[in-house]
N, C-alpha and C positions, 0 to 999 in steps of 0.2 A: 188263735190269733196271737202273736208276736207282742209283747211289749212294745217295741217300738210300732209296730200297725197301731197298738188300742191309742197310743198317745199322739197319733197323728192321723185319725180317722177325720174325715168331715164330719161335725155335726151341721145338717142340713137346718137344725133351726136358726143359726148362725147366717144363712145367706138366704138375699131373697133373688128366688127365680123367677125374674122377668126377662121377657125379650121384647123385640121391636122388628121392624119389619124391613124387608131389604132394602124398599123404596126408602125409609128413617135415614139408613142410614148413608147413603144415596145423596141424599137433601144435607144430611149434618156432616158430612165430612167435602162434599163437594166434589164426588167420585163421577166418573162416567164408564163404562161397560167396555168402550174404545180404549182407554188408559189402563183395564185392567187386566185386557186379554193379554196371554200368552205369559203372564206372573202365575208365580204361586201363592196365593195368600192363605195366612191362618188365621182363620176369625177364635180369638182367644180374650177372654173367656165371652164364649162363644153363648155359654144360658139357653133359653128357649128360644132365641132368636130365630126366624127365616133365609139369614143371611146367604148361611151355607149353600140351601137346600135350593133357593132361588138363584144364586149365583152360578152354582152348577146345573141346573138346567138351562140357563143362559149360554151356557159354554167355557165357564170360568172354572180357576183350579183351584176350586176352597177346600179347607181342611179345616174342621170345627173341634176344639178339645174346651173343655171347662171343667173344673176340681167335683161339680156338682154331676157330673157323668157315674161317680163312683157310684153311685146309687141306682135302684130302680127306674125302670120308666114309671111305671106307678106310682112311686114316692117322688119320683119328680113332679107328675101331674097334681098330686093332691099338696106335696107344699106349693105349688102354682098357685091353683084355687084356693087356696089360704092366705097366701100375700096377696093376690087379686083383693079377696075378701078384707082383710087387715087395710090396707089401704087404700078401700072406698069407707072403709068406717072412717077413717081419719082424715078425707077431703073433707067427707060430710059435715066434721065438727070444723074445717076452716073454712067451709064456703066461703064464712061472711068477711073474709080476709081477702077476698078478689072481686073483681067486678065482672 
């Protein structure tokens, strides 16, 4: 590996990989299916997201890239389960900060 590769590798501990669901984002952007046909969208950074995969089986022209792709699938799954893990510990300690 290249000096410049080692000095601009992703460290994966660095981001966390969550996603959301196509419907999420659907609802939070204020999208409809009708307005999207026939565009090319790029869902970036795209993470574990459904966006893609649901978008294109609807008939849509997605194209999903994120920096966290560099890596394994497996190493993606397992820092997944690890930030999933990491923050339900950290709801838990603010429950009592919500109603």
């Amino acid at each position: 590996m290249s000096k410049v590769e080692q000095s601009t590798k992703l460290d994966l501990e660095r981001i966390v990989f969550i996603g959301r669901t196509f419907e999420e984002y659907f609802d939070m952007l204020s999208l409809s299916i009708e307005e999207l046909q026939g565009k090319k969208i790029l869902d970036c950074p795209a993470g574990a997201c459904s966006f893609t995969a649901v978008g294109n089986k609807s008939g849509l022209d997605v194209t999903a890239c994120d920096i966290g792709y560099y890596h394994s699938g497996e190493d993606l799954k397992n820092k997944g389960l690890h930030d999933i893990e990491h923050a339900m510990e950290h709801m838990q300690k603010a429950k009592n900060n919500y109603k």
